[in-house]
C-alpha positions in Angstrom: 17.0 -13.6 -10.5 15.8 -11.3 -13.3 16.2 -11.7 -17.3 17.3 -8.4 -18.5 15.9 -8.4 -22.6 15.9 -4.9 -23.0 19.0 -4.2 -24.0 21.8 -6.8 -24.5 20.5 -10.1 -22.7 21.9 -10.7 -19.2 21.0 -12.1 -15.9 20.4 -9.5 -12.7 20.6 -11.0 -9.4 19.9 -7.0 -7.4 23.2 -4.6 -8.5 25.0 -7.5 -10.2 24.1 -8.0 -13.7 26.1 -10.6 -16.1 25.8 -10.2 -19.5 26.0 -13.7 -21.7 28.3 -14.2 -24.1 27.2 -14.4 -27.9 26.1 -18.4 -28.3 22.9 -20.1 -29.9 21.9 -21.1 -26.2 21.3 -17.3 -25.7 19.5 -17.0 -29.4 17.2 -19.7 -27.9 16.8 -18.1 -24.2 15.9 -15.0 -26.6 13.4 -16.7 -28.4 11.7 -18.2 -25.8 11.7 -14.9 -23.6 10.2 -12.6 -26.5 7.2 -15.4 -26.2 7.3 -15.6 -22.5 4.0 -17.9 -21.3 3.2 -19.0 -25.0 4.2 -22.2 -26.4 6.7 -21.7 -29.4 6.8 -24.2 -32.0 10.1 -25.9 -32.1 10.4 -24.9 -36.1 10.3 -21.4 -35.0 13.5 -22.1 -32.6 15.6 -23.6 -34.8 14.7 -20.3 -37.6 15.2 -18.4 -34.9 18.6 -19.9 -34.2 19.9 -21.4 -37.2 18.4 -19.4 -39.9 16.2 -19.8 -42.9 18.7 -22.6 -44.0 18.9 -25.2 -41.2 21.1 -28.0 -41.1 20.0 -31.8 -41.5 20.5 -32.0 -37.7 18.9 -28.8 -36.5 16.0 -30.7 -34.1 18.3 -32.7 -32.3 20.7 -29.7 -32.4 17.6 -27.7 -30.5 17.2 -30.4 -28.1 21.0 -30.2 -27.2 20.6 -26.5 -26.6 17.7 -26.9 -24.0 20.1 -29.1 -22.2 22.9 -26.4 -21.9 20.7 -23.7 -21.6 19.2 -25.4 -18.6 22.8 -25.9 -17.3 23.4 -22.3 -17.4 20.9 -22.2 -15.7 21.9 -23.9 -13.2 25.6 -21.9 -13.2 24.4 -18.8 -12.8 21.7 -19.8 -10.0 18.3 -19.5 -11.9 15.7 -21.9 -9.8 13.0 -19.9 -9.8 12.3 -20.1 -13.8 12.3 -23.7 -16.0 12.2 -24.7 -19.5 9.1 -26.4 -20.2 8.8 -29.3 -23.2 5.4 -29.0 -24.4 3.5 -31.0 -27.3 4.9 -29.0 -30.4 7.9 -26.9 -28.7 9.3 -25.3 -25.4 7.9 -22.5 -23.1 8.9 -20.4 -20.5 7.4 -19.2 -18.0 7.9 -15.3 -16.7 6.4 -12.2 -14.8 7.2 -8.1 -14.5 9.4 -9.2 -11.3 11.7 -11.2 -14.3 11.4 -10.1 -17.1 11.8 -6.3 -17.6 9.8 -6.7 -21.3 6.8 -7.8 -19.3 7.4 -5.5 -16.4 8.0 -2.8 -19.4 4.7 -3.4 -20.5 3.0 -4.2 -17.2 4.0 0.0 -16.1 3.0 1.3 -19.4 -0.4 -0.4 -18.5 -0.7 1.7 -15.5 0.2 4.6 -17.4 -2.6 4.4 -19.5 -5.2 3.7 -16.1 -3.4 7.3 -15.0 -5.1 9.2 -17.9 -6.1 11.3 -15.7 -3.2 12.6 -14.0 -0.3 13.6 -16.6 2.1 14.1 -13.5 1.6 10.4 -12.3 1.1 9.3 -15.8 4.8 10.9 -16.8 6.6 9.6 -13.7 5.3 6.1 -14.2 6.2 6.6 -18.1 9.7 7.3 -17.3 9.8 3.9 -14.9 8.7 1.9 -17.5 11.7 3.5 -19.8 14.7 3.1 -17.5 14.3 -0.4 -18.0 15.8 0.0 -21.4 19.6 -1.1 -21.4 21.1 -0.1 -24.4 21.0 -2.0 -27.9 18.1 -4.1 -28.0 19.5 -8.0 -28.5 22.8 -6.4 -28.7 24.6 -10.1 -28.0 21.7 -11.8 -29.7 23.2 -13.5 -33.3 20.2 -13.7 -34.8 19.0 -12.5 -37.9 15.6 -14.6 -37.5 14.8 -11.9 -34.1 16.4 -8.8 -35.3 14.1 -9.1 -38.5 10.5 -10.2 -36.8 11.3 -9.2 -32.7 13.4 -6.1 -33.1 11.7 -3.5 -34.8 8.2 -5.1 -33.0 10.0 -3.5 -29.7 11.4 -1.2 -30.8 8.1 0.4 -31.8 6.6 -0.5 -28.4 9.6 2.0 -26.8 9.1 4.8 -29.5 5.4 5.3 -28.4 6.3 5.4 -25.0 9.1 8.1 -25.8 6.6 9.7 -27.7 3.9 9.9 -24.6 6.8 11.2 -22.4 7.5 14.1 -24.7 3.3 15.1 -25.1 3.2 14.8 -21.5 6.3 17.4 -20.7 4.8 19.8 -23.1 1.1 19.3 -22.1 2.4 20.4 -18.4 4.2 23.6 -19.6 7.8 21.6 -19.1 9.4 22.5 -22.4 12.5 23.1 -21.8 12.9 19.3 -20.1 11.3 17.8 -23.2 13.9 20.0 -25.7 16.7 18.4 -24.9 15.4 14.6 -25.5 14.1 16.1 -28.7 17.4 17.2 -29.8 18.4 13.4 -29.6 15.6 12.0 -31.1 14.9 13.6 -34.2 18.7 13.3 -34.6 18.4 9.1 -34.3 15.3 8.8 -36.1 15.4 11.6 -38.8 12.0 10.0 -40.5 10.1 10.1 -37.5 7.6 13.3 -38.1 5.8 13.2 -34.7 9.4 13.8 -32.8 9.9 16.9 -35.2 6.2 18.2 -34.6 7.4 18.3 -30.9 10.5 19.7 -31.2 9.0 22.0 -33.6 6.6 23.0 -31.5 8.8 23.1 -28.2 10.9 25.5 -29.6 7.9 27.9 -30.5 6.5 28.1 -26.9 10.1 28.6 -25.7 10.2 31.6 -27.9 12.5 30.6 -30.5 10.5 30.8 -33.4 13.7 31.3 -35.9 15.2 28.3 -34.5 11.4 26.3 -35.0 11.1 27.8 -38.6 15.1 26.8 -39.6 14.5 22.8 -38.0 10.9 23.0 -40.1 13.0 23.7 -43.1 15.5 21.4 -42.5 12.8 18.3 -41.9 11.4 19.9 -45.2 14.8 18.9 -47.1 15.0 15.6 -45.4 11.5 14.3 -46.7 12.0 15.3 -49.9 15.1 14.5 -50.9 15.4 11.0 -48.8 12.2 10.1 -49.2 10.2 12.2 -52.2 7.1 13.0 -49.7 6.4 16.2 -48.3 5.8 17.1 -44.4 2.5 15.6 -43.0 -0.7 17.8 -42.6 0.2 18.4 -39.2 3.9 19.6 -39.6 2.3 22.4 -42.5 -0.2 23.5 -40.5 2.0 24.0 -37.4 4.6 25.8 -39.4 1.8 28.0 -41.0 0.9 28.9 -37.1 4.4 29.8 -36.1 4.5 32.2 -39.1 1.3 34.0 -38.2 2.6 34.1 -34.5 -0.4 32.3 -33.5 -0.6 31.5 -29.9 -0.7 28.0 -29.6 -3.3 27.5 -27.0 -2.4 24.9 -24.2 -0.5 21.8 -25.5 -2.9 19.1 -25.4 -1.1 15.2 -25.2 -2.2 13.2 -27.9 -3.1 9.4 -27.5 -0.9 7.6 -24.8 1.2 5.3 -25.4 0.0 1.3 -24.8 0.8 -2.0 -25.3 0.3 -2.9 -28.8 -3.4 -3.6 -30.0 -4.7 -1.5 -26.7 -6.9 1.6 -27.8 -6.4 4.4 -25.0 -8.3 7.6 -24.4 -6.9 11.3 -25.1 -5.8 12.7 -22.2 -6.5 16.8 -22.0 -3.9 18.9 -21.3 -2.9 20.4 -17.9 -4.8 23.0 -16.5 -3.2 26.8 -16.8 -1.1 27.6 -13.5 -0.4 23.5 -12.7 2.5 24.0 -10.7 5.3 20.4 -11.3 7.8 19.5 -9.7 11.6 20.5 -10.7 13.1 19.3 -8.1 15.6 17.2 -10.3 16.2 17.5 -14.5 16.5 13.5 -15.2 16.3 13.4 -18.6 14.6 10.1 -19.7 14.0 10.4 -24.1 17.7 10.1 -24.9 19.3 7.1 -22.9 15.7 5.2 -24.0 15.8 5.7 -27.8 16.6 2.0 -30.1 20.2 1.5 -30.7 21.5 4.1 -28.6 23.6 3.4 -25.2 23.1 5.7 -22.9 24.8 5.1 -19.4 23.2 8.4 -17.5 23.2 11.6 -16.5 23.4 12.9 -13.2 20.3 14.8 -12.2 20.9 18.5 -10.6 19.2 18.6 -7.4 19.2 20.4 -4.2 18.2 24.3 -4.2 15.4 24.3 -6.8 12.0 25.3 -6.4 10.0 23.3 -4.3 7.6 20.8 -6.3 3.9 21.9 -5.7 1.3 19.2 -4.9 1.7 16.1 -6.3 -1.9 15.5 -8.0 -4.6 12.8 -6.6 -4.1 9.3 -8.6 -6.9 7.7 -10.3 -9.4 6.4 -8.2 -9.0 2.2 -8.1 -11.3 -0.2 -8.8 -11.9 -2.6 -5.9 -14.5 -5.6 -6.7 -16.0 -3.2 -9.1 -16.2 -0.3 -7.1 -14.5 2.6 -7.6 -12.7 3.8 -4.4 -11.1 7.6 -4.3 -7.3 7.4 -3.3 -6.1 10.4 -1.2 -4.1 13.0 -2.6 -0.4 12.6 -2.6 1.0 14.9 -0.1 3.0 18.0 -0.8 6.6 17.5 -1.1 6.2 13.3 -0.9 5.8 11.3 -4.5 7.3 8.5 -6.6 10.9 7.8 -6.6 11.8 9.0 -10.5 14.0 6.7 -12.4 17.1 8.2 -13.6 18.0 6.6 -17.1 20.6 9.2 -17.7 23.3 8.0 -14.9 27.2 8.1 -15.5 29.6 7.0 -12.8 29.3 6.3 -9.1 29.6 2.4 -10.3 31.3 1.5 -6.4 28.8 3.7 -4.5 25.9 2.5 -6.4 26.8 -0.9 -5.6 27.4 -0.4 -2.3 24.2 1.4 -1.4 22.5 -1.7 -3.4 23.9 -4.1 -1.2 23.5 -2.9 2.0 19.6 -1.5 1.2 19.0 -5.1 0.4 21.2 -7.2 2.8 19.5 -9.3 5.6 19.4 -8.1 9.2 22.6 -9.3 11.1 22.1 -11.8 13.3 20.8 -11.4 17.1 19.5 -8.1 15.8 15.4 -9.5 15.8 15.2 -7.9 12.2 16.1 -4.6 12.7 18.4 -3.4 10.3 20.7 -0.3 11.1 18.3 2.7 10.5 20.1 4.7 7.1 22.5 5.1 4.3 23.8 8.5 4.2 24.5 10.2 1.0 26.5 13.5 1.5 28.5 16.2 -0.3 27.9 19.9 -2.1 25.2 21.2 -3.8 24.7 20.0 -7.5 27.2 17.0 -6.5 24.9 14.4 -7.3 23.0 13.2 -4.6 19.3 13.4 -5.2 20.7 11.4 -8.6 22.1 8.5 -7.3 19.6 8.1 -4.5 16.8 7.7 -6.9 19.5 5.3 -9.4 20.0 2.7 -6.2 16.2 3.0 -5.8 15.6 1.8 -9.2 17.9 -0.7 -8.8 16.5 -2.0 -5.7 13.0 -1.7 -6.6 12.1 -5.2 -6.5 13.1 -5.6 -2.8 10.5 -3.0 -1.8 7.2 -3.7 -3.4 5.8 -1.6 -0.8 7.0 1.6 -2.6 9.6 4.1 -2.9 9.2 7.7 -2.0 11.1 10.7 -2.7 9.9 12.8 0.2 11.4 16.8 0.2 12.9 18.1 3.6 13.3 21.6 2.8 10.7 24.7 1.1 11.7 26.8 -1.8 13.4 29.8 0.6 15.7 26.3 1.8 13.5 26.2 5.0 13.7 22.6 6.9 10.2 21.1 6.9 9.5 19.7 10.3 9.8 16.0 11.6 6.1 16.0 11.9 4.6 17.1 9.4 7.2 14.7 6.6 6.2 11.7 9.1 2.2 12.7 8.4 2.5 13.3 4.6 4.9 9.8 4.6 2.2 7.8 6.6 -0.8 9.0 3.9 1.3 8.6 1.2 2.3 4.6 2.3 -1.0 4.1 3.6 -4.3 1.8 1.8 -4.3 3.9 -1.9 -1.5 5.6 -1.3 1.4 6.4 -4.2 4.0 5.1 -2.5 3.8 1.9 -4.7 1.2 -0.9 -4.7 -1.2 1.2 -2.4 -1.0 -2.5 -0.2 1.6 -1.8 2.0 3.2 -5.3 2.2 6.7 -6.1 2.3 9.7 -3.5 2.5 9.4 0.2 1.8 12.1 2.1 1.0 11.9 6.2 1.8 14.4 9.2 0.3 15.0 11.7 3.2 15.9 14.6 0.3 18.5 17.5 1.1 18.0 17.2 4.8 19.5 20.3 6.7 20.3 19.1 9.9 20.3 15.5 12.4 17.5 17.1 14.4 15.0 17.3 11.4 15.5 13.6 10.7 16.1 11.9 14.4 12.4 11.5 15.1 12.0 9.6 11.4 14.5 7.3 12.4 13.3 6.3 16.0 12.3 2.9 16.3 8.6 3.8 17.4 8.8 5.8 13.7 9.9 2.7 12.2 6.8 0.2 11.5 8.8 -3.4 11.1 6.8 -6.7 10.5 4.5 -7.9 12.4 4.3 -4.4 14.6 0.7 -4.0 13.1 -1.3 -5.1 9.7 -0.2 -3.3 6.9 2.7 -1.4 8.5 5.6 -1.5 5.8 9.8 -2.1 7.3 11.0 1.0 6.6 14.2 1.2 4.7 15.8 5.2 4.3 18.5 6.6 2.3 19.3 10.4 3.4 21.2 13.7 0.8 22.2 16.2 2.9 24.9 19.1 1.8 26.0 18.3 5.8 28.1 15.4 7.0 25.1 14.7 9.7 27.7 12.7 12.1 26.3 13.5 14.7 23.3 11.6 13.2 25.0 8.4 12.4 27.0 8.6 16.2 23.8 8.4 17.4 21.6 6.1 14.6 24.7 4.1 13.0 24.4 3.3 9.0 26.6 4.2 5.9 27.9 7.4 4.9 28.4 8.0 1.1 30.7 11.4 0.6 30.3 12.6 -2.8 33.0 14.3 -4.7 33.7 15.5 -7.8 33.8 13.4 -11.2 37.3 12.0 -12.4 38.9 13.0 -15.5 37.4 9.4 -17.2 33.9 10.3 -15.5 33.6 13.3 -16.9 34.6 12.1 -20.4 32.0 8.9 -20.0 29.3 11.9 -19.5 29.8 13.5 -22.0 29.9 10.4 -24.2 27.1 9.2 -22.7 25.1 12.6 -23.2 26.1 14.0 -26.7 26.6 10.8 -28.4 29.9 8.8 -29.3 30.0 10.2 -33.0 30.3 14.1 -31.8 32.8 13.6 -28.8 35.5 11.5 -30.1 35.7 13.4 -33.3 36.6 16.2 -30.8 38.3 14.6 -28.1 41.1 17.0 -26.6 38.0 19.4 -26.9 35.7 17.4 -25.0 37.9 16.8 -22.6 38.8 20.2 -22.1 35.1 21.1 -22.0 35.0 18.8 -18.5 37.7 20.9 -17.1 36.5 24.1 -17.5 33.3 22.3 -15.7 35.6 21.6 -13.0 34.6 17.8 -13.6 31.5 19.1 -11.5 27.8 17.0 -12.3 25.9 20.1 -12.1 27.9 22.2 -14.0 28.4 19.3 -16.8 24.5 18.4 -16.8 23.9 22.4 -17.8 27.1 21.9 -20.4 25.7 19.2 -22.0 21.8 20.2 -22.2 23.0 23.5 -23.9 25.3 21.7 -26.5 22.5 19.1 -27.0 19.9 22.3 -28.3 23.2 23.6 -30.3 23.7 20.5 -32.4 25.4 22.5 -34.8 27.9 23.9 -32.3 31.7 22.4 -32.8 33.1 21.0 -29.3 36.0 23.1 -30.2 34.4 26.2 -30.7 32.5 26.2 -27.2 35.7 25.5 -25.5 36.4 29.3 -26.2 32.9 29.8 -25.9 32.6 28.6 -22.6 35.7 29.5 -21.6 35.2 32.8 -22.0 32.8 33.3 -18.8 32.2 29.7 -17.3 29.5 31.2 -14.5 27.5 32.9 -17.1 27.6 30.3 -19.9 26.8 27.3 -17.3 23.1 28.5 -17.2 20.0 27.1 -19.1 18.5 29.9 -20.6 14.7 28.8 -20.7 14.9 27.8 -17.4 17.4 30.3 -15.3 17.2 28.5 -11.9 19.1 25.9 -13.3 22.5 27.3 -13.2 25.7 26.5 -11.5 25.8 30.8 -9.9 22.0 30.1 -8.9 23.2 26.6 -7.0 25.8 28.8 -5.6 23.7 31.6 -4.8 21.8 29.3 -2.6 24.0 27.5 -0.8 25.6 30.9 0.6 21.7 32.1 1.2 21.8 29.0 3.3 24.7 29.8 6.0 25.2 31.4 9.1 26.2 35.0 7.8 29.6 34.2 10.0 30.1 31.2 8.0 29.5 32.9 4.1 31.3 36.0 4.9 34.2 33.2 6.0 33.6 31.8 2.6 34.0 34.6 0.9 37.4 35.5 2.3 38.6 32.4 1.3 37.5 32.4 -2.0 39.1 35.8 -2.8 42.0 35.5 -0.2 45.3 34.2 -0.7 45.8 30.1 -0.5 47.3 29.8 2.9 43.9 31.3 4.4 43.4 27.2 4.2 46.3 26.5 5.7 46.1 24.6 9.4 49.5 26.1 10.8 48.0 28.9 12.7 49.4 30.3 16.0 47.3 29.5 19.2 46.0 32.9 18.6 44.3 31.9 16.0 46.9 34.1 13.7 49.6 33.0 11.3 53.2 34.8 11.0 52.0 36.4 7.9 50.3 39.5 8.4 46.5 38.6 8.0 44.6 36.5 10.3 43.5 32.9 9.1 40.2 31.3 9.3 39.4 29.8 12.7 39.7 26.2 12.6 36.1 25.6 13.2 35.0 27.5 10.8 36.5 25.5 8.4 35.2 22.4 9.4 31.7 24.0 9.4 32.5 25.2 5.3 33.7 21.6 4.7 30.7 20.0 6.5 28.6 21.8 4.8 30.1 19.9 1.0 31.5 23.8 0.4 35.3 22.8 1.1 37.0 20.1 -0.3 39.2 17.6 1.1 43.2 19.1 -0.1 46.0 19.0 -1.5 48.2 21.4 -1.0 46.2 21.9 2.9 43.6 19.8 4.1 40.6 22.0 2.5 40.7 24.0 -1.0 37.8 25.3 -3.0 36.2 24.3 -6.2 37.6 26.5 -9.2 34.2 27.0 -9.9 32.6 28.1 -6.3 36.2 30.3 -6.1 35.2 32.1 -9.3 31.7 32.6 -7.9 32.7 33.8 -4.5 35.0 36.2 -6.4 32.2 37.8 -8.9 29.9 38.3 -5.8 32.4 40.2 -4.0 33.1 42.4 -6.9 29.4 43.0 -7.3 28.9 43.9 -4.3 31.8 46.5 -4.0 30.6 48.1 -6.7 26.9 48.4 -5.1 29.1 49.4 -2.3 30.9 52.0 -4.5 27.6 53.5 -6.1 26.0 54.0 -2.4 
């Protein structure tokens, strides 16, 4: 059982999390959590839950609140964790396992030992965030904590948001960082540093108009809110940006740490680090104070490869320093994915059977994988890494996100994933604890085919307990854009096909990603925003990052924005691989050339190409041929046909408009030759 304090106050027992209801029980759990380990005085508890004016009866009042907190205690299954009387109050007692605030602090503490590596530095950063759950103390009624506690934390988070962002722009990734930006110079309007970055980001993305107009507009705030003008800093960076000064490399400035820790400056990445952009899993936004924000889903699948993964810091063993071996290319820590809207049943799912016990007369083994399927820019890669976060306390071995295909879409071999797995799980490695012990849990990542994962998957490939010291039990989750059945014939587990978003997933997204305040003032324009998205992740991930760097941008007005050319709009400027025709592109690039020339006469054919009432000559009685039946069931394995009506496949509105443009352009090249 875990105590969940970051955010409203609830109980976690894996995927199921209960929230308690408003009560001064809770006020005192609070109380005692926010001092986890430390005797608090039993004046303090009855502030804390009666106020500065207490009533006549308020000790015996406390006493009777340790007695049903201890019951719901009992209720809800908590054994592991007690209420201690001690001379002059209560204490409890608590670890990072549960209590996310200590495990909060507990990761930013090995962010700080990873000074020297900004990529492992950031990932572990963004850990430490997702454990934020929304409104800090949200069903706490106290205005004792939300005066003294509250703003304490709140802090604590703001640093760490403010280490992400130096971090993404210290390794060139400014377009990533722009988009939490947006959101937190918009929630916290007085905070300078977040405007220096945004400021800043903008500038090395080229926008200097754009940089010099939010200057200005911080400019206004200060003064007239405030009466203070723009910090040294601020001046001086808008004085370079009207020179056109080049900026030099972005160096990070101190990390964020636990409070009263003094950390070192880190130096900035060296020119031509290459980072991995495998997935866009925004972390500022859904971690800022006061602001709920269920998730995004991450695009994944067809973008460059990630380059190395850099060495982590050496660690210190009985004093000496011992060098850890390089993370291996293509393998590294399982990102969390604060951002996450929808896929509640799936999640769940994936979280229970990841973490049930072997069935019995099976000597331990459990069946080999959970499948995660469906097209490209679906999702996949997303909720993989959200069920990892959610199960990370049943693998303390690690969890590894391990890539199973190069930038050209190439399949890496068997081989070579099983030796870069076995470094990175091995004494020092970055799976996790560098120990080994316990479960592990791997992330088989856009797999192309059943052969390129069979050999992982073999029971000699599988270290379980006891097989030899050290050796992890192996749990793996597999994406694939196929159906792999022949892998799960052969290998049994759970297959999760992805689909699209529902009308009331889509709208959650977008309420999730722009903020309450901006969608329901526009609500028949938000929602027809998600349709012209087809309701597609992907395509709404892109929507809403380009909206979030046009605050100013009514949801009305880019309906006929986007609406005007979809394909071409759903692109992120900064960054062009990102983009719905480039997700596209690849996925064709992908195929047999029988099988994308297929595609493309049924995306610019007429609807009964998809029909299954063809003669046993493989013709209909209409005068063109249909699509062999094979071939369809190739298109739909591959996630690029959907399941019907009005037949039993149809095409995405979205993929159909690409398939279209692409034959145009290329009967024009055709035309010009």
């Amino acid at each position: 059982m875990r105590f969940q304090l970051l955010g409203p106050l609830a109980l976690a027992d894996g995927p199921d999390v209960v929230v308690l209801q408003p009560s001064k029980p809770v006020i005192l759990l609070a109380a005692l959590l926010l001092n986890a380990n430390s005797t608090v005085s039993a004046e303090y508890l009855q502030r804390a839950v009666w106020g500065e004016d207490q009533p006549a009866t308020a000790k015996a009042a406390l006493q009777t609140c340790v007695l049903r907190l201890r019951r719901l205690f009992t209720k809800h299954g908590v054994t592991g964790t007690s209420i201690e009387a001690v001379p002059g109050g209560y204490r409890i007692t608590a670890g990072p396992p549960t209590l996310d605030l200590l495990g909060f602090r507990d990761q930013v503490r090995r962010a700080t030992a990873l000074a020297r590596d900004p990529e492992a530095e950031l990932y572990t950063l963004k850990d430490a965030l997702s454990l934020w759950q929304g409104s800090l103390l949200a069903n706490v009624r106290s205005d004792v904590l939300h005066r003294d506690e509250v703003p304490r934390l709140s802090e604590e988070r703001l640093r760490a948001v403010e280490r992400v962002c130096d971090l993404l722009l210290g390794l060139g990734r400014c377009g990533e960082a722009l988009v939490d930006l947006w959101t937190a110079t918009r929630v916290y309007p007085g905070h300078e540093r977040f405007h220096e970055q945004l400021i800043e980001a903008l500038y090395r993305t080229g926008r200097q108009s754009q940089a010099l107009a939010e200057y200005r507009r911080v400019k206004g705030f200060l003064l007239d809110e405030l009466g203070v003008d723009p910090s040294p800093s601020l001046r001086q960076l808008e004085l370079s940006i009207l020179r056109g000064e080049d900026l030099g490399a972005a160096a990070p400035t101190v990390p964020a740490a636990p409070t009263g820790t003094v950390t070192p400056t880190v130096p900035a990445a060296p020119a031509g680090t290459v980072t991995p952009t495998g997935t866009v899993a925004s972390v500022t936004a859904a971690s800022l104070p006061g602001v709920p924000v269920p998730g995004v889903p991450a695009l994944e699948a067809g973008a460059p490869e990630p380059g190395p993964y850099p060495a982590p810091a050496p660690r210190v063993v009985q004093g000496v320093a011992v060098p850890l071996p390089a993370a291996a290319p293509g393998v590294g820590p399982v990102a969390a994915v604060p951002h996450f809207t929808g896929r509640a049943a799936e999640a769940e799912a994936m979280a229970a059977r990841l973490t049930a016990e072997p069935p019995p007369g099976t000597d331990g083994q459990r069946p080999l994988a959970v499948l995660v399927s469906g097209a490209p820019g679906i999702g996949k890669t997303a909720l993989a890494q959200h069920v990892a976060h959610l199960v990370r306390d049943s693998f303390p071995a690690g969890r590894l996100l391990v890539r199973m295909t190069r930038a050209d879409g190439r399949p890496r071999t068997a081989e070579e994933v099983a030796a870069d797995v076995a470094a990175a799980l091995g004494p020092g490695g970055t799976g996790g604890t560098g120990t080994a012990v316990g479960r592990a849990l791997l992330i088989l990542d856009d797999v192309v085919d059943a052969d390129q994962v069979r050999p992982l998957l073999t029971p000699g490939a599988r270290a379980t307990p006891g097989t030899h010291p050290g050796a992890p039990d192996l749990a793996v989750v597999v994406t694939s854009r196929m159906g792999l059945g022949g892998l799960i014939a052969t290998h049994g587990g759970w297959v999760h096909r992805l689909t699209a978003f529902t009308e009331a997933e889509s709208y959650a997204f977008l309420l999730a990603a722009l903020g309450t305040e901006r969608v329901e003032a526009e609500q028949r324009a938000a929602r027809r925003l998600t349709a012209l998205c087809g309701h597609f992740p992907a395509a709404l991930r892109i929507l809403a990052a380009r909206l979030l760097t046009r605050p100013g941008l009514r949801l009305g007005d880019a309906v006929d924005w986007l609406g005007g050319d979809p394909l071409a709009r759903l692109t992120l400027t900064d960054s062009p691989d990102h983009s719905v025709s480039g997700l596209f592109d690849r996925a064709l690039g992908r195929l047999d050339p029988r099988l994308s020339e297929a595609l493309l006469r049924i995306g610019t054919g007429p609807p009964d190409l998809l029909r299954e009432d063809a003669g046993p000559d493989g013709t209909e009685e209409h005068d063109h041929p249909s699509v062999p039946e094979d071939v369809l069931e190739q298109l739909a394995d591959a996630g690029l046909l959907e399941d019907g009506p009005p037949g039993p496949y149809r095409v995405h509105d979205l993929l159909r408009a690409h398939l279209r443009r692409t034959v145009r352009i290329r009967n024009r090249r055709t035309e010009k030759v």
